[in-house]
C-alpha positions in Angstrom: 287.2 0.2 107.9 283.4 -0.6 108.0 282.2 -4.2 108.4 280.3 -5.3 105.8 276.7 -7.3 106.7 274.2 -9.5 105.2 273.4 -8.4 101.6 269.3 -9.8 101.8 267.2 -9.9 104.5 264.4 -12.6 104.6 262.8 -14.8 107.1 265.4 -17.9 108.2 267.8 -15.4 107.8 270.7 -16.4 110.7 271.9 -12.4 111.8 270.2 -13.1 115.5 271.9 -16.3 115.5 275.4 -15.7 114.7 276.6 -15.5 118.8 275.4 -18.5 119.2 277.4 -20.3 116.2 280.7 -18.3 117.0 280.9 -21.5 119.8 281.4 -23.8 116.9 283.4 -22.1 114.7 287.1 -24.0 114.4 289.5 -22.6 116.6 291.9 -21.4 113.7 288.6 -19.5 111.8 288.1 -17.2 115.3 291.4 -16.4 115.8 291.7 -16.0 111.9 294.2 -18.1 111.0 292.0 -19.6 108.2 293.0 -17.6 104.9 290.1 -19.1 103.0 286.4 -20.0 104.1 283.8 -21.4 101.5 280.1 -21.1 102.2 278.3 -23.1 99.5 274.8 -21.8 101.1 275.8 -18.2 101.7 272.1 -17.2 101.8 271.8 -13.6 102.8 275.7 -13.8 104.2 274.9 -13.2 107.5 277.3 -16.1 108.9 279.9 -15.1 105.5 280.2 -11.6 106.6 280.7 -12.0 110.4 
């Protein structure tokens, strides 16, 4: 299956980034345990997609 990625690319976009936050995610979202994840400011969906 492919892996989708961000839909719009634009400066402040947060692809580069996205390592770093993986360190903050909740426990339960890495291991994907979380069924449901809302992203109010989904931007270009860089952090939504990963």
């Amino acid at each position: 299956m492919m892996k989708a990625g961000p839909f719009l690319k634009w400066v402040g976009g947060k692809s580069q980034l996205l390592t770093q936050f993986y360190d903050y995610y909740p426990p339960d979202l890495r291991n994907h345990k979380i069924k449901k994840y809302f992203e109010p400011f989904v931007g270009g969906g860089a952090v939504f997609f990963e």
